[in-house]
C-alpha positions, -999 to +999 in steps of 0.1 A: -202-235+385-185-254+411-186-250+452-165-266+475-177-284+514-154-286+537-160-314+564-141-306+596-144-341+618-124-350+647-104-374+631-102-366+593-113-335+571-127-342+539-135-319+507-163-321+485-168-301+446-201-300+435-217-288+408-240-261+401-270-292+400-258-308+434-236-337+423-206-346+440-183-344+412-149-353+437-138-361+466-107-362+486-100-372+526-065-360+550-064-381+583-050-366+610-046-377+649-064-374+680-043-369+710-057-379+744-025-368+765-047-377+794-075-403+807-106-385+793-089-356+772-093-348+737-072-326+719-061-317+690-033-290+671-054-269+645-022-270+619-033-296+613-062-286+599-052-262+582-025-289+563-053-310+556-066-281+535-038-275+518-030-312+508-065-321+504-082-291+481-053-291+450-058-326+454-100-322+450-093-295+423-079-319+398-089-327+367-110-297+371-112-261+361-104-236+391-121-208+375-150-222+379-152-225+418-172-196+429-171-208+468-161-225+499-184-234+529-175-253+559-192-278+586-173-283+613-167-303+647-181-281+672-175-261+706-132-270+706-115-240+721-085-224+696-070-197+715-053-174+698-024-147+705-023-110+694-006-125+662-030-148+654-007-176+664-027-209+685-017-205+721-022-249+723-038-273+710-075-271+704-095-282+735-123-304+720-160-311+719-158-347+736-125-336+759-138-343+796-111-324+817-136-295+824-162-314+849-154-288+880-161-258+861-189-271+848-203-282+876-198-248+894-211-234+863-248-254+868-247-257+907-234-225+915-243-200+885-273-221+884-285-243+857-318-216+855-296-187+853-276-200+827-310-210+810-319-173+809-286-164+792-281-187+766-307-213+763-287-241+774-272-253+804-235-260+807-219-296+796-182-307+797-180-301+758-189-267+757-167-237+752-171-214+784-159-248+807-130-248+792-124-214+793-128-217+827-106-244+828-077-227+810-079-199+831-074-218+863-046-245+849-025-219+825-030-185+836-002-171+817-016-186+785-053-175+791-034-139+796-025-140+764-054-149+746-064-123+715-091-144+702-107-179+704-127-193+675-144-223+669-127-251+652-139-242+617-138-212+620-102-210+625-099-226+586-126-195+575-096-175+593-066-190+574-085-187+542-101-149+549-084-138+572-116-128+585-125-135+628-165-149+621-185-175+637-219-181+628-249-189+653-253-225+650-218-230+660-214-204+683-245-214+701-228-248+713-200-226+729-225-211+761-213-176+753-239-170+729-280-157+739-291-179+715-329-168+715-320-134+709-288-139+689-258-122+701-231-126+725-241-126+763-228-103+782-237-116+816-218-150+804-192-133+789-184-112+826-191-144+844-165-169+824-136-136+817-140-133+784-131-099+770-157-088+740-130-080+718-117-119+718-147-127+701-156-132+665-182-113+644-215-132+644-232-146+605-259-161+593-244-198+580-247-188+543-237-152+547-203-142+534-174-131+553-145-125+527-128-140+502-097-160+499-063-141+507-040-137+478-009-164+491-039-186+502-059-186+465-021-196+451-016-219+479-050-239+472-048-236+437-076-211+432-087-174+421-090-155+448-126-140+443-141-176+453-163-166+485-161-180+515-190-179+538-198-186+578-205-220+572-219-242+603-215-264+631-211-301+624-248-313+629-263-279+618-244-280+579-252-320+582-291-311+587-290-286+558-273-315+536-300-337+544-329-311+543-336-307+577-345-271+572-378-253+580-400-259+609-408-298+623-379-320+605-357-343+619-325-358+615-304-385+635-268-388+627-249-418+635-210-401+633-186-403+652-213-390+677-249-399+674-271-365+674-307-361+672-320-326+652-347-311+651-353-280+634-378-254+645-388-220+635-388-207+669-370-210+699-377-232+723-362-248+755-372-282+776-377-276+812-348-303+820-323-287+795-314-323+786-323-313+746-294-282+732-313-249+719-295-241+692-295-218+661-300-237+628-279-228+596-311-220+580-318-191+598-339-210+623-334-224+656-332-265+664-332-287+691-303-316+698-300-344+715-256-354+715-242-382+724-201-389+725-197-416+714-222-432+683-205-449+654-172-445+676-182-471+697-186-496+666-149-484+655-139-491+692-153-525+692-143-534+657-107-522+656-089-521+691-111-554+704-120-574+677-089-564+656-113-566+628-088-573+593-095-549+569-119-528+586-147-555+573-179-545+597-203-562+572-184-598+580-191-589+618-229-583+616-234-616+588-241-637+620-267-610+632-301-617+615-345-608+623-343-635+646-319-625+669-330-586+668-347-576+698-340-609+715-300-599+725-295-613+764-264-587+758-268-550+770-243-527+761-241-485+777-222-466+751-207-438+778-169-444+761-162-405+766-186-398+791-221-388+780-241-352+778-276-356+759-301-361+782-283-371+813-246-350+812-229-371+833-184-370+824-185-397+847-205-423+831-189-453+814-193-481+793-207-512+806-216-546+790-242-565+812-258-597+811-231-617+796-232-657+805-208-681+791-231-692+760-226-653+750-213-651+712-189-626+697-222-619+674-243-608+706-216-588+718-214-568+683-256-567+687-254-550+715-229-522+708-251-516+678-287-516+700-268-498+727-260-465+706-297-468+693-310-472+731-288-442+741-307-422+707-340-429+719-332-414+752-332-380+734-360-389+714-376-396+747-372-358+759-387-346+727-417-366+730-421-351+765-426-318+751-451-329+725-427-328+697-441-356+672-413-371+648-434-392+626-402-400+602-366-387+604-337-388+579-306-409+585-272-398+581-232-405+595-211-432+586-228-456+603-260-451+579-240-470+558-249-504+577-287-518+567-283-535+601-280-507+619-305-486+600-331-516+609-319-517+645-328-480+648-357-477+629-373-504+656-361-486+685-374-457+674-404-469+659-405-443+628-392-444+590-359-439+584-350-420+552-315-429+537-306-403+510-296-400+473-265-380+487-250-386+518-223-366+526-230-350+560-218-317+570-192-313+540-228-313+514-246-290+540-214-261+534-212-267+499-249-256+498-244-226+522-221-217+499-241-220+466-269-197+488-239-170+495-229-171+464-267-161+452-276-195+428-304-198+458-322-175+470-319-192+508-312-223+523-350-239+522-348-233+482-316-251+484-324-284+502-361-286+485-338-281+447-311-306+451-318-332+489-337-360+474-346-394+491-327-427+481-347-456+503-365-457+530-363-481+563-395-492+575-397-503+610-414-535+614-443-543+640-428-573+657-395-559+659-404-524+673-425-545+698-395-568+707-371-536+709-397-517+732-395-543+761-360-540+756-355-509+760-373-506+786-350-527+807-325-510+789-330-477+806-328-489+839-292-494+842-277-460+839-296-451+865-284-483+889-249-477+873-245-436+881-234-439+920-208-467+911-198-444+880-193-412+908-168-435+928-151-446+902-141-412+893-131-405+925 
């Protein structure tokens, strides 16, 4: 038997088949663009998407049997808003996850809701990424677009819509959109009144691994496949990508170094920290987990290496050669990785990117260094919160595309201080759906037996004593520049 993952990113989507024993037998990536039509916005028209699909799962599919797909799950980049019309048709283009437009609404959201009121309701205070803000947003700047709203869905869930036909979100997804009570699992109706959202715009609430239809007759000829292959709710982003790594069941951990760095913790009961600088969300396993997000994680790399460096070929490795043990924890070079703004722990859209303590000895090498400690400096900021709340992480996994530098892996492992496990299949969110799908499709009986069956441990990364000393003093200096930074940040915006 053969499942498929889908891998909804913000700036490609890419399919995975597996078999029925885990392997990744192919697969296939579509690129598409990111429009920023403004300073600090992110958007992004879900037809393309939906092409990507279309293009990219024939494309998977050959060489191989159709027959024997059985189904489809999908990860995907969480909290963008797709309004829909009564026809199903996108009002505009998707609103997404690290779009910063939506600071005044979210401040009146913390500041004059309350950040304990919205606590109460969902969990989770309100950040400029979220769904409600931009709601909020929408209805101020297009009122006679917001009037004609039908129904909004969640990025991926919009491709579960194409293929199904079927309006669904599941919780981990929906719990990243600050409609949802996530303790108690269903929609809030005191958020819902507060933002203007009428209960009929929103989409019925799964379990990740539950089914929600199968694939529509012109779609199954479209993609290439019978049209009894199942499609289930599928995940957010970092939710599928923790079930891919087997970051299921109470007290694991996983840090993914994507396009945005996230720290997961999974948890069989809800929790929330006093500060709400962690996310409460619902896990894919049927759980709940806590998250630390940053914007902007391997993106910041990319930045660096492409539109400064103009880096030939994309060849990072050649960048880091000059960076060696010696010059680890020793970097005069300081680097805040607030590209996009940040939100986990200190939600500020404001904040920005700043290299400090450059002198005129400073070497392209240090400059690269510090991006790379940076990121890892910003990570441990949300492992910091955790650790306030007595959360021990003895060991984590490691995932994202920029797991796929041993530099960085050591870099992080010494900030952190704790193993970091690197895995036999590292695939991310797109893994994590094709594994919902094999549980909806009944070869597991849930998502635990899943990850223990097929998530297996390539390598570890151990952190070394001198170097985790070295990066402690570090960071310690490190995190007292945000903090002398924020009011220049706050008139800079103005």
């Amino acid at each position: 038997m053969l499942y498929i993952g889908v891998d909804l990113g913000t700036s490609a989507c890419k399919f995975l088949l597996v078999d029925d024993q885990g392997r990744v037998c192919h697969q296939v990536t579509r690129d598409y663009p990111l429009c920023m039509p403004r300073p600090g916005w992110s958007e992004q028209d879900p037809a393309l998407w939906w092409q990507a699909c279309l293009d990219g799962i024939p494309a998977l599919l050959a060489g191989f049997d159709p027959a024997q797909v059985q189904g489809i799950g999908v990860g995907g980049q969480m909290h963008g808003l797709v309004a829909l019309d009564g026809d199903g048709a996108v009002l505009r283009p998707a609103i997404l996850w690290n779009d910063g437009r939506t600071a005044a609404e979210t401040d009146y959201l913390n500041t004059v809701v309350g950040r304990k009121t919205l606590s109460q309701y969902t969990g989770n205070i309100a950040f400029a990424g979220f769904t409600a803000p931009k709601l909020l947003w929408m209805q101020k700047h297009e009122p006679e677009l917001y009037a004609r709203i039908a129904k909004i869905l969640l990025p991926k869930d919009y491709l579960v819509y194409k293929m199904t036909g079927a309006f669904s979100t599941d919780y981990s997804d929906a719990s990243g959109m600050l409609l949802l009570d996530v303790e108690h699992k269903c929609w809030s109706k005191e958020m819902c009144e507060l933002c203007g959202v009428q209960p009929e715009w929103l989409a019925g609430l799964y379990e990740s691994w539950q089914p929600v239809g199968t694939l529509r007759p012109d779609v199954a000829a479209a993609l290439g496949l019978p049209e009894t292959v199942k499609v289930c709710a599928g995940a957010g982003d970092n939710a599928a990508a923790a079930v891919g790594t087997g970051t299921v069941g109470p007290g694991r951990c996983n840090i993914s170094l994507g396009t945005s760095g996230t720290l997961f913790i999974s948890s069989d009961t809800f929790g929330v920290d006093a500060t709400n600088g962690l996310h409460a969300f619902a896990h894919a396993d049927g759980g709940w987990h806590l998250m630390g997000c940053m914007l902007s994680a391997a993106s910041c790399n990319k930045w660096w290496m492409d539109d400064i460096l103009n880096v030939t070929d994309r060849d990072y490795p050649a960048e880091q050669a000059p960076i060696t043990r010696e010059t680890l924890g020793r970097n005069p070079v300081f680097f805040l990785p607030y590209l996009m703004g940040e939100r986990s722990p200190i939600n500020d859209t404001d904040a920005r990117g700043v290299f400090l303590g450059m002198s005129m000895d400073t070497t392209r090498a240090d400059m690269t260094q510090a991006v790379l400690e940076g990121v890892a400096f910003a990570l441990r900021d949300s492992f910091e919160v955790a650790r306030s709340l007595g959360i021990a992480i003895p060991r984590s996994n490691l995932c994202g595309g920029g797991a796929k530098s041993p530099l960085w892996g050591t870099i992080l492992a010494n900030v952190l201080g704790i193993p970091l496990d690197i895995l036999v299949t590292e695939q991310g969110p797109g893994y994590g759906g094709a594994l919902l799908a094999m549980v909806c499709c009944g070869q597991f009986a849930d998502v635990q037996q899943a990850a223990d069956a097929l998530v297996r441990v390539s390598r570890t990364i151990e952190p070394d004593a001198e170097l985790t000393a070295r990066y402690e003093e570090r960071y310690q200096k490190y995190k007292q520049i945000y903090p002398a930074c924020r009011p220049l940040f706050k008139q800079l915006a103005q």
